[in-house]
N, C-alpha and C positions, 0 to 999 in steps of 0.2 A: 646505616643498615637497610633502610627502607629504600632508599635508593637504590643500591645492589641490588636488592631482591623485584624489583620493576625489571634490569636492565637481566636478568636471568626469566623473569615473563617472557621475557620477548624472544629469546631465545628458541621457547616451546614453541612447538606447534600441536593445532588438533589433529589426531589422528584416531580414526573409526575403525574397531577391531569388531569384525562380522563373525560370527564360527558357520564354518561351511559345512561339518559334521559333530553332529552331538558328541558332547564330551564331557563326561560326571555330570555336576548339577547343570552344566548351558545346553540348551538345545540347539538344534540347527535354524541357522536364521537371526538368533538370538544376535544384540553390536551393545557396544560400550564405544564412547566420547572417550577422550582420553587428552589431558596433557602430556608430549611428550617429546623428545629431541630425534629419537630415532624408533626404527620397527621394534627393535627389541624389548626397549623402553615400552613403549606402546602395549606389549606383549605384557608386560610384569605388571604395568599398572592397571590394566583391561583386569588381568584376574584378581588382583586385591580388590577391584569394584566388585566382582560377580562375586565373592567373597567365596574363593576356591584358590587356594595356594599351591593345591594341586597340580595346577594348569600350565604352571609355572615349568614342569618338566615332559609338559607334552606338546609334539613335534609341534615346527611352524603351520604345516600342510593343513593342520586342523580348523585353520585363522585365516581370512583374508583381511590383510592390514591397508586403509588407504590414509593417506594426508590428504586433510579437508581443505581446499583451495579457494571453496566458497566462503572460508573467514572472511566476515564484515569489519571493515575497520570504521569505525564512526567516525566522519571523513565532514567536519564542516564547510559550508560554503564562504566564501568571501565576501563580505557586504559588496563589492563593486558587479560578482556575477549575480544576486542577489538583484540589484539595483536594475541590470540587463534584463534580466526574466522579468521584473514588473513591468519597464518598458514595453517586453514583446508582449505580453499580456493588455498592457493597453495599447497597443497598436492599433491604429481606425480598422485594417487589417483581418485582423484577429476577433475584431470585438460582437459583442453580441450574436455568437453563434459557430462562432469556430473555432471552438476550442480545444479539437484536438490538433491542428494545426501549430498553433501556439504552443502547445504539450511539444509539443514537436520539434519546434524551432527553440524550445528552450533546453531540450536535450542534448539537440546539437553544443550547446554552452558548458555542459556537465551534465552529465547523467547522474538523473533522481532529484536531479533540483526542483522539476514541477511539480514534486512531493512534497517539497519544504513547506513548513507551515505556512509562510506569509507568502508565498509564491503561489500556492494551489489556493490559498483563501483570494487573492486579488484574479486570479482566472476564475474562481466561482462567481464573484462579483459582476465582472466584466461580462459575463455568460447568463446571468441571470435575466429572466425575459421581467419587463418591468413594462409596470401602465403609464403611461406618462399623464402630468397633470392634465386636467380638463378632460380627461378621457374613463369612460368607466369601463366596469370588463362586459359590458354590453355593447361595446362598442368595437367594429370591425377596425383591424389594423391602419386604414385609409382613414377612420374619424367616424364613419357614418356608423348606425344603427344595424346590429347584427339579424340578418335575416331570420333565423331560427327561433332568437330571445322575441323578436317584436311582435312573431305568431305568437307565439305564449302568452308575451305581454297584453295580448288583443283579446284571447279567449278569457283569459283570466278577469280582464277588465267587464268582459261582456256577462257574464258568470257572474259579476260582483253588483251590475247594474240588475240583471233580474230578480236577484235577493233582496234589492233595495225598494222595485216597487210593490206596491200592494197588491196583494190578490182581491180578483171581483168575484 
């Protein structure tokens, strides 16, 4: 039974019933979702939601009925294009700093996969700007001593030695 009743899901589709002109309790503008096979359907079910049975004998011209095409269908990926996208992701390429390139070229694989959890966490990775050891964050990308921090560091330093000696 449960089975059948899957294989008659599928059957439906969504359709959005809009009313174009106010009619009893719906105003204009007013939509209802709907499960349904056809307009008509659409139609009968649209007013049993708006809880007006009424509606049920008033023209179609009052409704604009559409099928919803933008149904998602929860669409997994395959470990092998999964596996592809981490690749382009670490790609020398791609890394540290281009990552929308890599969004890009994993598109190209399937669209929405650079979304997938473990595909967008390993481009965040890959993207993220890191200090490498021996190097602190006062230190210019080349290694040396960052111009700006070493002023600081100097005033501060000289400000800490006039505290320290005694006043005459």
């Amino acid at each position: 039974m449960i089975k059948f009743k899957s294989y008659l899901e599928e059957a439906f589709s969504s359709w959005t019933v809009t009313a174009v002109k106010s009619v009893n309790k719906v105003k204009k503008g007013d939509s209802k979702t709907v499960k349904a096979q056809n307009t008509s359907q659409a139609l009968k079910k649209s007013a049993k939601a708006w809880g007006d049975e009424a509606l049920n004998a008033v023209s179609s011209k009052y409704f604009k009925v559409t099928k919803d095409t933008s149904e998602s269908i929860e669409e997994g990926f395959s470990a092998k294009e999964i596996k592809m996208a981490i690749g382009i992701a670490s790609d020398p390429r791609y890394k540290g700093g281009n990552m929308t390139g890599a969004s890009k070229a994993i598109e190209k694989i399937k669209k929405g996969l650079s979304s997938e959890k473990q595909v967008a966490a390993v481009l965040r990775k890959q993207n993220e700007k890191t200090i490498p050891q021996g190097k602190t964050a006062m230190t210019s990308p080349t290694g040396g001593p960052n111009k700006k921090d070493t002023a600081k560091l100097i005033k501060l330093r000289k400000m800490l030695d006039r505290e320290k000696k005694p006043n005459k």
